[in-house]
MARTI-58485 format. One line per 10 residues: number of its first residue (from 1); their letters; for each residue x negated, y negated, z negated of C-alpha. Coordinates in nm, 3 decimals. Example, Ala and Ser with C-alpha at 12.3 -4.5 7.8 and 13.67 -1.06 7.14 Angstrom:
<pts>
1) AS) -1.230:0.450:-0.780 | -1.367:0.106:-0.714
</pts>
This chain:
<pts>
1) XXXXXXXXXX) 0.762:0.487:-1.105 | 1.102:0.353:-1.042 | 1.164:0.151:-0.675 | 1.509:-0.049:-0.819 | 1.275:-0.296:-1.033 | 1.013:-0.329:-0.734 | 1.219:-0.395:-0.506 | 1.518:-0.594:-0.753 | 1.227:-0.848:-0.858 | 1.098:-0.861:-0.459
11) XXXXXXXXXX) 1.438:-0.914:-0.362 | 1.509:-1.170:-0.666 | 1.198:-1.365:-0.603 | 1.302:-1.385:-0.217 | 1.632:-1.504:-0.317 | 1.553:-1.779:-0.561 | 1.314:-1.891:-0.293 | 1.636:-1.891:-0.067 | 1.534:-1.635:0.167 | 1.689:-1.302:0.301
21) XXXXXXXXXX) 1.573:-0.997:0.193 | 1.268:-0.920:0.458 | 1.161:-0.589:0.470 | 0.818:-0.562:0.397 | 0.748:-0.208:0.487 | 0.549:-0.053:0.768 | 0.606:0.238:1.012 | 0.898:0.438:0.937 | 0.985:0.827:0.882 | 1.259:1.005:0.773
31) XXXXXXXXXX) 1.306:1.009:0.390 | 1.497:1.199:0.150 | 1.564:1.017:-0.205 | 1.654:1.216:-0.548 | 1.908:1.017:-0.804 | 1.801:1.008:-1.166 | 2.154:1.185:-1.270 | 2.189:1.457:-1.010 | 1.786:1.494:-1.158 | 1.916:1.540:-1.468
41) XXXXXXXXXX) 2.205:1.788:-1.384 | 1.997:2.030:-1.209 | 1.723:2.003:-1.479 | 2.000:2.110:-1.745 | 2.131:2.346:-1.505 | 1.774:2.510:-1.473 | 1.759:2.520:-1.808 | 2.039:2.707:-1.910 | 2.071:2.969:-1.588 | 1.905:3.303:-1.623
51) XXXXXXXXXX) 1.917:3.311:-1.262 | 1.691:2.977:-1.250 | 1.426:3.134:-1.498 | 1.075:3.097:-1.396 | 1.179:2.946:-1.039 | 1.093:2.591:-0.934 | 1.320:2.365:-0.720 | 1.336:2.088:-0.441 | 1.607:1.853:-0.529 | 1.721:1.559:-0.337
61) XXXXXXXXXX) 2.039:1.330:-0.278 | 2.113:1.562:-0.024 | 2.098:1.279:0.289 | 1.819:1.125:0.462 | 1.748:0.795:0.611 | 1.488:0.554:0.744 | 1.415:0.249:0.502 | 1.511:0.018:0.762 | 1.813:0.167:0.861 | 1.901:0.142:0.461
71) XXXXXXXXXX) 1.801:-0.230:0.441 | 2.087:-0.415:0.545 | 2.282:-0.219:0.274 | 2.038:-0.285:-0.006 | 2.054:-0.669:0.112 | 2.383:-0.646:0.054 | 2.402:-0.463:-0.321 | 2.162:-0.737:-0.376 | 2.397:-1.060:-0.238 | 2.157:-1.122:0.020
81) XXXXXXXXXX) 2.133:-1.084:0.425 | 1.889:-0.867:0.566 | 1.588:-1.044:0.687 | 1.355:-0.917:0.938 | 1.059:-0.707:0.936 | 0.700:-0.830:0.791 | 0.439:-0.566:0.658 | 0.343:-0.693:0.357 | 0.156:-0.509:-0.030 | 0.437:-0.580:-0.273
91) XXXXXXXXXX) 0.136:-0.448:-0.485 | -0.109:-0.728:-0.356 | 0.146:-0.997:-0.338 | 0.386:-0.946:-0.670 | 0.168:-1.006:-0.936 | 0.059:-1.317:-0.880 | 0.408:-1.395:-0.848 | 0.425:-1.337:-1.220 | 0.470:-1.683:-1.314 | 0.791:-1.734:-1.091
101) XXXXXXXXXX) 0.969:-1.385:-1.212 | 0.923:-1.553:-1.567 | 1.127:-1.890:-1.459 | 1.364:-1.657:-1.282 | 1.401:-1.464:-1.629 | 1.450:-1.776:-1.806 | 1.688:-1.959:-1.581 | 1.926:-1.696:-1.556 | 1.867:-1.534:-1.894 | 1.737:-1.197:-1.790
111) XXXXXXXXXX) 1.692:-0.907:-2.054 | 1.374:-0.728:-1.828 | 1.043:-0.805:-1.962 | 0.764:-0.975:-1.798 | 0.683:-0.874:-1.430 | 0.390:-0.640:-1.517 | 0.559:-0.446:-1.794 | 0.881:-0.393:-1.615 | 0.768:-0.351:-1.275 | 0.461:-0.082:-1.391
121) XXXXXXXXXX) 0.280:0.091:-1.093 | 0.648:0.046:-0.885 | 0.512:-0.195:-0.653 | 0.222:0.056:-0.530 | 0.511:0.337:-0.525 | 0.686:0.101:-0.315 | 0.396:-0.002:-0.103 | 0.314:0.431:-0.029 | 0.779:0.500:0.009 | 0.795:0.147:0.233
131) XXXXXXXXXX) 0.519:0.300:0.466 | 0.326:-0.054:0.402 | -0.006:0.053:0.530 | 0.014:0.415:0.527 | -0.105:0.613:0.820 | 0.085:0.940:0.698 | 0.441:0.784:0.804 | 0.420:0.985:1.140 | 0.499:1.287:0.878 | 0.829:1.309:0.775
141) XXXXXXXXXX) 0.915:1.344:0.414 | 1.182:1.625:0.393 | 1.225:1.910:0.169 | 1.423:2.202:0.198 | 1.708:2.176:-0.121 | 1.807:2.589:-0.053 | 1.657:2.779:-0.276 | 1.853:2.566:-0.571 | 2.165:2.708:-0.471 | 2.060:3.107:-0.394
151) XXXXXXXXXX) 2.041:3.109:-0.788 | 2.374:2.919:-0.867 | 2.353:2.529:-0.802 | 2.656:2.442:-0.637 | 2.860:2.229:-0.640 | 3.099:2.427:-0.806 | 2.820:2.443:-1.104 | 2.726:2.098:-1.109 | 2.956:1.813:-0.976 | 2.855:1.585:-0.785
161) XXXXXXXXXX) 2.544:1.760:-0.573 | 2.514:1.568:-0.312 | 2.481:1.161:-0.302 | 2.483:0.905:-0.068 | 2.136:0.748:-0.101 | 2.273:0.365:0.022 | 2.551:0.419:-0.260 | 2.334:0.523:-0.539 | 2.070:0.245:-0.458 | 2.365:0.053:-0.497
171) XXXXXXXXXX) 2.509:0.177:-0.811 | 2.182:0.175:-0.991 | 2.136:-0.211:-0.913 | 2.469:-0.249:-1.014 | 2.339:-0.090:-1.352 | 2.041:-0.313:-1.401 | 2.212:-0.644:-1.277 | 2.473:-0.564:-1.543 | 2.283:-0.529:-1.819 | 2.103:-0.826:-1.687
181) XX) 1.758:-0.697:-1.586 | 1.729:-0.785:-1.262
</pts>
């Protein structure tokens, strides 16, 4: 499950209905967010480190936020202002949208597949990170990242440990709207 193409197609079908970007979440909690390639990194690290043998590891970005706090910034990765707040199921209210993300596709020549195959079980993920209904929010969502670097991950191991969350949400949708998915 992947949030950048549930919330890129949200955010895209908002747009080209010329609308901010409205966050459709519900109550809020402190969050912690993992990039793909600092994933990746510590994966290959644990792979290769005797001292990582047989261990298991919490790894995140290294920040944490509250979605709404982040919203304004995703709004703006996405050339859109931030809209207010309205609780809503991206996985109730997406897919019948399907129709309009394939006109979207069309019109500006997008490379992602239709809604449902590109999208998966993302809007659901969304609907459980966004707090959209979710009576656990009150819990916050941390992890402790320590015992990686008792072993060896550092920083001086593995560039780049720690990430911005904002900047990487950024980046990735950078990614995808270059290679004109979303």
């Amino acid at each position: 499950m992947n949030l950048i193409p549930a919330i890129g197609t949200y955010a895209a079908l908002l747009k080209e209905d010329g609308l901010p970007l409205i966050y459709p979440g519900g109550a809020t909690n402190l969050m912690e967010a993992v990039d793909a390639d600092l994933l990746a990194r510590a994966i290959a690290w644990a792979g290769q480190a005797s001292a990582a043998r047989d261990q298991a590891f919490n790894i995140t970005n290294g920040d944490v936020f509250l979605w709404p706090s982040l919203w304004p910034a995703i709004a703006d990765a996405l050339g859109m202002q931030p809209g207010g707040n309205a609780p809503l199921s991206l996985a109730r209210e997406m897919p019948p949208r399907a129709q309009d993300w394939e006109r979207i596709r069309a019109k500006y020549w997008l490379t992602s597949p239709a809604l449902a195959d590109f999208v998966g079980l993302s809007f659901q993920y969304a609907d459980s990170r966004l707090g959209y209904d979710d009576e656990r929010r009150g819990d916050p969502a941390l992890v402790s990242t320590s015992s990686s670097a008792r072993p060896g991950f550092t920083n001086s191991s593995i560039p780049k440990l720690c990430c911005e969350s904002g900047s990487e949400f950024s980046r990735r949708n950078g990614t995808f709207r270059r290679s004109s998915g979303l």
